[in-house]
N, CA, C and O atoms as CSV, one atom per row, in Angstrom:
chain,resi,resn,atom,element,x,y,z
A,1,UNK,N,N,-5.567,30.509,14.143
A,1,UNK,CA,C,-5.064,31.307,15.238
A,1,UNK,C,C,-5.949,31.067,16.458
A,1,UNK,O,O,-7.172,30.972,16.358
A,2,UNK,N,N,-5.266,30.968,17.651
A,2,UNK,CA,C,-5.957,30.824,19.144
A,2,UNK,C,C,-6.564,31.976,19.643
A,2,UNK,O,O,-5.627,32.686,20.005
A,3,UNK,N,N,-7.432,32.452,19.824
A,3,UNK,CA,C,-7.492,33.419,20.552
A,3,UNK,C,C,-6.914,33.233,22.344
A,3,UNK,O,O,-6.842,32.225,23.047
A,4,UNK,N,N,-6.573,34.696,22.634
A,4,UNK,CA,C,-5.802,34.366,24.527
A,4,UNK,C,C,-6.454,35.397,24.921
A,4,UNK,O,O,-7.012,35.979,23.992
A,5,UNK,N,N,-6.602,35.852,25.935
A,5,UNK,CA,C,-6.737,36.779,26.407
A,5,UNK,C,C,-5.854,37.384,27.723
A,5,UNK,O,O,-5.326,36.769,28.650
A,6,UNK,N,N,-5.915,39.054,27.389
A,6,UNK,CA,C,-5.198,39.138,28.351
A,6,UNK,C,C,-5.536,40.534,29.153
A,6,UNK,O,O,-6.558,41.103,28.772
A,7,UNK,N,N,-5.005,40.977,29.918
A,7,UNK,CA,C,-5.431,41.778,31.392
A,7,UNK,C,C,-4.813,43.016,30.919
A,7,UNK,O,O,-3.633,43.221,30.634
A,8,UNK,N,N,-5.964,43.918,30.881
A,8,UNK,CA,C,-5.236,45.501,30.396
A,8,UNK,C,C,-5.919,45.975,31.499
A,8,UNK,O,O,-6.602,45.270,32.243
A,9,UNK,N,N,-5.650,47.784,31.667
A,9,UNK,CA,C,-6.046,48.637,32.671
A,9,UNK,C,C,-7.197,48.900,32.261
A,9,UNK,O,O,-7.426,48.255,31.238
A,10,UNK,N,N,-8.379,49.802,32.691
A,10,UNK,CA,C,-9.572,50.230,31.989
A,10,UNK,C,C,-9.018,51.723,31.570
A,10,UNK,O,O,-9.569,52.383,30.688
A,11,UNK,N,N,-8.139,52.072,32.128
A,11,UNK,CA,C,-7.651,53.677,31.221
A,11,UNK,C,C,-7.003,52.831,29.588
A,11,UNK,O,O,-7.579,53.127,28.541
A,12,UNK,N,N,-6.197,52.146,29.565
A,12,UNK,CA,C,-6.015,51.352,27.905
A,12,UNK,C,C,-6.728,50.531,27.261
A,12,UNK,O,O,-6.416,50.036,26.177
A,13,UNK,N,N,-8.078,50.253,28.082
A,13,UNK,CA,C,-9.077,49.459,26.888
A,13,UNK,C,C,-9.475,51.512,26.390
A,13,UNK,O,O,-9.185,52.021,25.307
A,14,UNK,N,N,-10.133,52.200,27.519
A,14,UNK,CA,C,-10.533,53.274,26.958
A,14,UNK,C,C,-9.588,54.125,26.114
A,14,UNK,O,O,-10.192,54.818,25.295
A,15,UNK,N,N,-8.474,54.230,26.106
A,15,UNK,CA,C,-7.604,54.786,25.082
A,15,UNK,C,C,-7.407,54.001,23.892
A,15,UNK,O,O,-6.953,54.604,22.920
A,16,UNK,N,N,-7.702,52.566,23.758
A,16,UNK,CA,C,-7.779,51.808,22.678
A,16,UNK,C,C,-9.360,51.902,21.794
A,16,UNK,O,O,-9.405,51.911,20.563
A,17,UNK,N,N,-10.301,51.952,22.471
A,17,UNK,CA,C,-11.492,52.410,22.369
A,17,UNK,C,C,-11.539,53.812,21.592
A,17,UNK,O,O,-12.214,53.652,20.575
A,18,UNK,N,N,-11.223,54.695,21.664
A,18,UNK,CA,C,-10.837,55.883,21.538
A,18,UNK,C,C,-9.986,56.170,20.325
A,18,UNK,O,O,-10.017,57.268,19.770
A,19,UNK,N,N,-9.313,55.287,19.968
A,19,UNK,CA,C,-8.565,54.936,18.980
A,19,UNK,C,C,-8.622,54.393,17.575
A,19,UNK,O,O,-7.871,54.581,16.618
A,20,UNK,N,N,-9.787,53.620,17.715
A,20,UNK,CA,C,-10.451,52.899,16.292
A,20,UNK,C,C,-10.707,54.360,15.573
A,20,UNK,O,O,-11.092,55.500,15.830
A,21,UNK,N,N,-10.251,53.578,14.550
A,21,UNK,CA,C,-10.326,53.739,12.945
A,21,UNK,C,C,-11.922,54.087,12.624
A,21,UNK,O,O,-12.319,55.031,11.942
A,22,UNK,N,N,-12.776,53.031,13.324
A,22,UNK,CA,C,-14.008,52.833,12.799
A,22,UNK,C,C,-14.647,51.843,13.890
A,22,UNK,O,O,-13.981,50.976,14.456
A,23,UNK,N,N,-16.359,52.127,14.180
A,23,UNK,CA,C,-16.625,51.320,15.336
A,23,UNK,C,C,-16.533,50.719,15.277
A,23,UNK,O,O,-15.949,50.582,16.352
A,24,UNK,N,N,-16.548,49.585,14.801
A,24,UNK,CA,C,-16.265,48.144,14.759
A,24,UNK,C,C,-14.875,47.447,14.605
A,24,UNK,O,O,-14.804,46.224,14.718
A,25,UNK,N,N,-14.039,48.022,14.412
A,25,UNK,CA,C,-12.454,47.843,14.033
A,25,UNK,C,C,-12.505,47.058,15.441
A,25,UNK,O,O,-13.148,47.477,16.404
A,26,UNK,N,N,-11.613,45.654,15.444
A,26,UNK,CA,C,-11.239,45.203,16.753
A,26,UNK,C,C,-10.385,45.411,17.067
A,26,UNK,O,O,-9.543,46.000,16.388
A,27,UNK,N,N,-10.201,44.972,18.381
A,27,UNK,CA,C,-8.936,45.270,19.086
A,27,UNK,C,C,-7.318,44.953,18.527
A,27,UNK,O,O,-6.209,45.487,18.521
A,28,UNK,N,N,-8.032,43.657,18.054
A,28,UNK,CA,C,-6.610,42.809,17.294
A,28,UNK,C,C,-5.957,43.683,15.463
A,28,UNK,O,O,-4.884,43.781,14.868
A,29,UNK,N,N,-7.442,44.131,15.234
A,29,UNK,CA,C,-6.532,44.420,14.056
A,29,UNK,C,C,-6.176,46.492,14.388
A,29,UNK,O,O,-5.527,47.263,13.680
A,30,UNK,N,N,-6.782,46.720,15.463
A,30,UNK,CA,C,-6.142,48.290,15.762
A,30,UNK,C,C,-4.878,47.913,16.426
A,30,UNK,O,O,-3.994,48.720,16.143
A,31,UNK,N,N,-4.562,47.151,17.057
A,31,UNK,CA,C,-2.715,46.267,17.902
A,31,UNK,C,C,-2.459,46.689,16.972
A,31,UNK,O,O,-2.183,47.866,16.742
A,32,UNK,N,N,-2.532,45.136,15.694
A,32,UNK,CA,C,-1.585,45.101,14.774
A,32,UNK,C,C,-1.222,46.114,13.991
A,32,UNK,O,O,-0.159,46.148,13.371
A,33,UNK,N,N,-2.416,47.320,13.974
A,33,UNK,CA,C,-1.869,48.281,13.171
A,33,UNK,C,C,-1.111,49.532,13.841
A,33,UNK,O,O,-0.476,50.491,13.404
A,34,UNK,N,N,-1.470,49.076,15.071
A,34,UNK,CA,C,-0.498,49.974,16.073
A,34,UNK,C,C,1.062,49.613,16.021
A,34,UNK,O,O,1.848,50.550,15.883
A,35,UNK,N,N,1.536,48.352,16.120
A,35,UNK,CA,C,2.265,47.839,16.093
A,35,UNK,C,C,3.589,47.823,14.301
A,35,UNK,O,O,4.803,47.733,14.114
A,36,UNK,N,N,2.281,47.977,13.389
A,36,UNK,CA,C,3.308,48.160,12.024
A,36,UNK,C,C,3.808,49.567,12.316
A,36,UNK,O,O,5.012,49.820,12.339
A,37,UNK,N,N,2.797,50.547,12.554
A,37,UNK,CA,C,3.813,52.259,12.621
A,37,UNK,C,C,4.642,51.948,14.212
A,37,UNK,O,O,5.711,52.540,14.365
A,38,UNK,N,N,4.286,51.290,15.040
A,38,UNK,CA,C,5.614,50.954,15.909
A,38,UNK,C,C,6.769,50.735,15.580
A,38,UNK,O,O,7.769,51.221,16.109
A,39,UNK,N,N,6.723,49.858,14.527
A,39,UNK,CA,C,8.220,49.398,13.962
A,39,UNK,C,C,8.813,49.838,12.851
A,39,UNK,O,O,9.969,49.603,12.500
A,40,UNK,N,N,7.692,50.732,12.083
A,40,UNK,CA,C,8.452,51.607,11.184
A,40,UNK,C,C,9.057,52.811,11.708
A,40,UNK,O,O,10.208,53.079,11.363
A,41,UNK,N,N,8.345,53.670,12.598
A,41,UNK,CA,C,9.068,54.465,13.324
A,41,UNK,C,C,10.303,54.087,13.992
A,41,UNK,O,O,11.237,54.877,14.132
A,42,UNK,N,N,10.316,52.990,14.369
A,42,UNK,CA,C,11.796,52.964,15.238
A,42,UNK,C,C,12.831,52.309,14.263
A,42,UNK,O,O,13.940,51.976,14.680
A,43,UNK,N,N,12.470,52.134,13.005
A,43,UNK,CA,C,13.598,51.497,12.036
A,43,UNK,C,C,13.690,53.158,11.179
A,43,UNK,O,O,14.714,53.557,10.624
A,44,UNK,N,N,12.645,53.782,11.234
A,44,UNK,CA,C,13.419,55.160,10.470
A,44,UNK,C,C,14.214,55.905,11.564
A,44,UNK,O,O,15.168,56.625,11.269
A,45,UNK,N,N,13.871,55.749,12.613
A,45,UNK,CA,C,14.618,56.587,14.026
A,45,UNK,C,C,16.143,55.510,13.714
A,45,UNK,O,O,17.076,56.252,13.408
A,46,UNK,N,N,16.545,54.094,13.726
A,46,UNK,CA,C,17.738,53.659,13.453
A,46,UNK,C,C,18.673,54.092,12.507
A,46,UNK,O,O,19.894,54.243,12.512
A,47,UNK,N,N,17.336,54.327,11.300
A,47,UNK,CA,C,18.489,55.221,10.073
A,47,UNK,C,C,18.929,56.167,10.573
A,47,UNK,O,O,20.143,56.370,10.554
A,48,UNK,N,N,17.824,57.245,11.323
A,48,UNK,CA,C,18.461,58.480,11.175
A,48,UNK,C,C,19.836,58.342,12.533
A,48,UNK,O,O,20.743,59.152,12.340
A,49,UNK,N,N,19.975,57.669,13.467
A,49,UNK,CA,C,20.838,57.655,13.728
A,49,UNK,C,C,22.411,56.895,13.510
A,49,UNK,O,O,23.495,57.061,14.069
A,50,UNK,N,N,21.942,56.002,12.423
A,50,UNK,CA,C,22.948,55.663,11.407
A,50,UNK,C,C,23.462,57.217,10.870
A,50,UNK,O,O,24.290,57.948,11.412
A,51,UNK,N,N,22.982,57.366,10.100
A,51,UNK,CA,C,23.377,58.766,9.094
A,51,UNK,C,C,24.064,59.589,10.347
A,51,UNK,O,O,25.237,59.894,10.131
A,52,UNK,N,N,23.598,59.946,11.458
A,52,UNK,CA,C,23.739,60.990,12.206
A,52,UNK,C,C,25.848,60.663,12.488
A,52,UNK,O,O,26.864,61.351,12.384
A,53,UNK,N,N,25.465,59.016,12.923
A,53,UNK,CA,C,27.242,59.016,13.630
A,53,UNK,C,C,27.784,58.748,12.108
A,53,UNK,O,O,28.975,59.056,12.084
A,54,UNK,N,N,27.447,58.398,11.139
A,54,UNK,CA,C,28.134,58.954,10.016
A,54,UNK,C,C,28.375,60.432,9.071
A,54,UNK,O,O,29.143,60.596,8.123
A,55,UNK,N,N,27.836,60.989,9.433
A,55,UNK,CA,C,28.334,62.929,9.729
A,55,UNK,C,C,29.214,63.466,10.530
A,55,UNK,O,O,30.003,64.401,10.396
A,56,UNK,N,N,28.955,62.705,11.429
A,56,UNK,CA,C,29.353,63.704,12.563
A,56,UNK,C,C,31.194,63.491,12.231
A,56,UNK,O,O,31.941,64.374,12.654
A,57,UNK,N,N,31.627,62.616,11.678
A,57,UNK,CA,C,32.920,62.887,11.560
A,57,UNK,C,C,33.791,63.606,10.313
A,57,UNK,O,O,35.007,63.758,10.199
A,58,UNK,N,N,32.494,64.053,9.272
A,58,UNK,CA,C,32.650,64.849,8.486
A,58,UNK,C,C,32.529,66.014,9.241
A,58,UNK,O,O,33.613,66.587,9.129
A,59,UNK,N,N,31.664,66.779,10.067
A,59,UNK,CA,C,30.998,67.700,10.355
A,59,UNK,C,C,32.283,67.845,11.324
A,59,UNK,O,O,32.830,68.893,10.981
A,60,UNK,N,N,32.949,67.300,12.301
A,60,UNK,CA,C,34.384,67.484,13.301
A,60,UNK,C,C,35.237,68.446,11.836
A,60,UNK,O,O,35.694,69.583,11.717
A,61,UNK,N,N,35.123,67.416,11.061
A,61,UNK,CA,C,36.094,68.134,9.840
A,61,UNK,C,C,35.844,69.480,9.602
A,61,UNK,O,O,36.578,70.464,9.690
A,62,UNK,N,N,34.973,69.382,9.365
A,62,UNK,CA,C,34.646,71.085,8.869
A,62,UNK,C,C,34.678,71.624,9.247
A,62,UNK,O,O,35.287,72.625,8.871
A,63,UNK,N,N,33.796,71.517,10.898
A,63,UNK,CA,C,33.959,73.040,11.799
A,63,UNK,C,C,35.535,72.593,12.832
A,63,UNK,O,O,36.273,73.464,13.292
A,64,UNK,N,N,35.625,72.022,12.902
A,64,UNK,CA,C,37.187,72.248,13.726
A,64,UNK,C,C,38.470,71.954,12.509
A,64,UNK,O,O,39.127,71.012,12.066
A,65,UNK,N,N,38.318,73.415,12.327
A,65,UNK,CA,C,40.148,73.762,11.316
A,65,UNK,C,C,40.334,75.178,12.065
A,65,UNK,O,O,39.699,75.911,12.823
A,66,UNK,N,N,41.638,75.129,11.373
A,66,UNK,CA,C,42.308,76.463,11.834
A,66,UNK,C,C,41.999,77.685,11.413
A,66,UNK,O,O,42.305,78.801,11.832
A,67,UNK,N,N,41.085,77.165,10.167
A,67,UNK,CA,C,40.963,78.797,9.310
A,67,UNK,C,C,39.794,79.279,9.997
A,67,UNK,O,O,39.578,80.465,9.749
A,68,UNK,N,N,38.861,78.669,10.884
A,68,UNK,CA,C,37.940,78.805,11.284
A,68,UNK,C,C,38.251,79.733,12.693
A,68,UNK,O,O,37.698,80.799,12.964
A,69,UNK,N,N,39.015,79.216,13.295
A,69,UNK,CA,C,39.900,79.719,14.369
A,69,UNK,C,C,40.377,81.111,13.998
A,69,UNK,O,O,39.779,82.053,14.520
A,70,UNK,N,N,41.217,81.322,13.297
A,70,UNK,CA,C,41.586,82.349,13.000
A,70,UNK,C,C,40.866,83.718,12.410
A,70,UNK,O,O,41.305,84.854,12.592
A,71,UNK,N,N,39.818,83.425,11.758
A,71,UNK,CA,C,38.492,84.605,11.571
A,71,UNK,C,C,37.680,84.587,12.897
A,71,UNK,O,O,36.880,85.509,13.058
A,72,UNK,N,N,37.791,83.680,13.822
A,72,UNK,CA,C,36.784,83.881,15.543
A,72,UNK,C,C,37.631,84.712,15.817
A,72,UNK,O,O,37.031,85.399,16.643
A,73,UNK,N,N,39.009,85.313,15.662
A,73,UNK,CA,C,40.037,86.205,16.591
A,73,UNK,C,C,40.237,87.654,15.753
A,73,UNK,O,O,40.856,88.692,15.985
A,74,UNK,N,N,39.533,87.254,14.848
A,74,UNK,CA,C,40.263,88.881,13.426
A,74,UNK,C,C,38.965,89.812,13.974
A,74,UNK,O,O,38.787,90.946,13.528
């Protein structure tokens, strides 16, 4: 692997700083581990909005009937 370097703010080296695990943890392997709960979070956030538009047309079912209607007026 190459190392590159690249141009951060000094408020995100210090919030990365701030961030280790442990003093010595580098930068590259606190990323990468920033980066695995990056992408697990947004693949469980995809499920849950999978599941979500697959309810929701059960859930139309259920709460919009007539019998439902008719006990809102009794």
């Amino acid at each position: 692997m190459t190392p590159t370097t690249i141009q951060l703010d000094k408020s995100l080296v210090n919030a990365l700083k701030s961030s280790r695990e442990y003093p010595r943890q580098t930068y590259n392997e606190l990323i990468r581990n920033m980066m695995h709960v990056f992408h697990s979070v947004k693949k469980r956030n995809q499920y849950d909005e999978f599941l979500h538009k697959v309810q929701q047309a059960k859930m139309k079912e259920l709460w919009d009937n007539k019998e439902d209607e008719v006990w809102e007026n009794a």
